[in-house]
N, C-alpha and C positions, 0 to 999 in steps of 0.2 A: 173680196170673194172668199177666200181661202180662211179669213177670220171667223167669217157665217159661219161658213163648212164646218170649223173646229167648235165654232160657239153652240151648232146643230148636235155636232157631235157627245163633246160633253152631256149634252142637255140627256139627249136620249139614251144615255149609256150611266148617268147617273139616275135618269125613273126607274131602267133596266135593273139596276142592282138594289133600287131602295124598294121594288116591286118581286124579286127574287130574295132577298134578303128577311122582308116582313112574310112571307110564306115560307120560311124555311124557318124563321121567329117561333112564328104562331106557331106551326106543327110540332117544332122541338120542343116547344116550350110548353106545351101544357104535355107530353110525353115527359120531359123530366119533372114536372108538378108532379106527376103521378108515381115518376119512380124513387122522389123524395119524400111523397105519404106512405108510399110502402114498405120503406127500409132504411128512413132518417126523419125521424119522428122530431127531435131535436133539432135540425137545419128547418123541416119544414114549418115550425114555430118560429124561427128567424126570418126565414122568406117570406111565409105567408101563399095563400094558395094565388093570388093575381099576377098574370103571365107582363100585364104594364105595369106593373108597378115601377119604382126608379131601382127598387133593392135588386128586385128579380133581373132588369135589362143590366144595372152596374155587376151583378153575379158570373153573369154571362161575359160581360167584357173584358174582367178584370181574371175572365178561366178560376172563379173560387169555388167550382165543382169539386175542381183537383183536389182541394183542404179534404175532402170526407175522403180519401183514397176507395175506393170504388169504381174496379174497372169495367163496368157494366153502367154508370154515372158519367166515367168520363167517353165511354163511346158514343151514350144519348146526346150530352151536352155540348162536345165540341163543335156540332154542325150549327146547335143554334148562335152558341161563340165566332162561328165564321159568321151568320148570318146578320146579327149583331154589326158587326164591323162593317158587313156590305153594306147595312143599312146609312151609316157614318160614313163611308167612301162616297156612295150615291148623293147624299146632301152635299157634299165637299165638291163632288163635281159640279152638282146643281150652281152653287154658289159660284165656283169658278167661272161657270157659262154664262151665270148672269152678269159676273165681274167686267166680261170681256164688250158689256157695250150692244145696245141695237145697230146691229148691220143692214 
């Protein structure tokens, strides 16, 4: 009983963040698409304008906003860099829940 519980648990606490996470993505992420066409003409030739790309979600993860020092860059992009990770926690738990077996 108590396994369900937790297996319930994970379940719906890792949608919860991979659903929190990809909305907080999306929005950050084409908000710093935009404020890297306007003031890093040179990164946005590296990135590319697609919010899925691997470049654009590995940019976010690995926080390489921070390389252009731009403190009006890195206030946009660290929420999608949290969101990024939510989204990787949420799978991780998904996984976990499924790991634990039908109760």
């Amino acid at each position: 009983m108590l396994l369900g519980a937790a297996r319930q648990f994970l379940l719906i606490m890792g949608l919860g963040l991979i659903v929190a996470g990809l909305t907080t993505y999306v929005i950050i992420g084409i908000l710093s698409v935009v404020h890297v066409r306007d003031k890093h003409p040179a990164l946005r030739a590296r990135l590319g304008a697609n919010i899925a790309a691997p470049r654009m979600i590995d940019w976010f993860l690995r926080a390489r906003y921070r390389a252009a020092g731009d403190a009006g860059l890195n206030a946009i992009a660290l929420p999608g860099s949290i969101g990024v990770w939510a989204i990787l926690a949420g799978v991780a738990c998904i996984i976990a829940s499924t790991g634990m077996g039908y109760v």
